[in-house]
N, C-alpha and C positions, 0 to 999 in steps of 0.2 A: 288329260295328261298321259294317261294310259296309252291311248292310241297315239300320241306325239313320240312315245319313247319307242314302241312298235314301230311306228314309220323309222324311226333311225336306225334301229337293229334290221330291219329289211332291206334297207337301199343301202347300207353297207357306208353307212356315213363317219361311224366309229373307226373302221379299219383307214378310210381316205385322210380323217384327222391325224391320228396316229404314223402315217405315214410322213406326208407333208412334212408334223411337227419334227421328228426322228430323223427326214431329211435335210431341212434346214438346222439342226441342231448340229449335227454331226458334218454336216457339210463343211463349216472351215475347220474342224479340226482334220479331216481327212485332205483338202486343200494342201492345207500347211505339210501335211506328211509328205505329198506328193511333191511340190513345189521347193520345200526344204531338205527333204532324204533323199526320196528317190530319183528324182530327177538328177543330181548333180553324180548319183551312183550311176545311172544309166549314161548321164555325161560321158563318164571318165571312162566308162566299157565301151562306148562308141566312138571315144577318140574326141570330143568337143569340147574346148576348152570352156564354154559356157554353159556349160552342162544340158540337158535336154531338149530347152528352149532351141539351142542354135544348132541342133541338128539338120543338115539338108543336103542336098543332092543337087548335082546339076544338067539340066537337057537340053543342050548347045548354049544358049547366051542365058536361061530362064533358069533361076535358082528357086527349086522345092525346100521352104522350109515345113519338113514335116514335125518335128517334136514338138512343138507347141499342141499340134493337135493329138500326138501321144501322150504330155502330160493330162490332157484334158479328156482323154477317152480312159487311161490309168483311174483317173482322179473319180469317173460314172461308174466305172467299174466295183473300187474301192464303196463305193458309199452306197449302192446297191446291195453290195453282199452285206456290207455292216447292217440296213435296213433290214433283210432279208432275215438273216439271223435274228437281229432282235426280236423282230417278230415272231418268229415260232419257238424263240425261248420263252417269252412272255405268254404264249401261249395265246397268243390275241388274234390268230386264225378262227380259233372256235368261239368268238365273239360275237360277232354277225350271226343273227338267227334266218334261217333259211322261210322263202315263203311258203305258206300254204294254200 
């Protein structure tokens, strides 16, 4: 058992769970923020009556909608830093024991 708990503290199995869990956790509530707040604030300062979603541009006949993919790069962004932070508040960086 010794040695099983070993293997997990060295290949860093502790931090990749913790992560995962922490991301899919927080994941829709961070969705929701971006897809309910800020998107339709981003809307109304870009002028789209649909707010974020129907942001686009045109280049002769071919319409770029790009806000979909800025709510979705908002939304990676968002849920990174909140991982991010939690982790090194919890202090679960000095978790993983280093090899010898």
């Amino acid at each position: 058992m010794k040695g099983f708990i070993q293997f997990i503290r060295e290949q860093g199995v502790v931090g990749l769970a913790v992560g995962f869990i922490l991301g899919g956790a927080v994941g829709k509530v961070v969705s929701s923020l971006v897809q309910d707040i800020i998107q339709p604030l981003l809307g109304l300062i870009l002028g789209g009556a649909g707010g974020l979603n129907a942001a686009s541009f045109k280049i002769l006949e071919t319409e770029v909608i790009y806000g979909r993919f800025l709510g979705v790069f908002i939304d990676f962004i968002i849920i990174a830093a909140v991982v991010y932070f939690m982790f090194k508040a919890l202090k679960m960086d000095k978790l993983d024991a280093k090899k010898q």
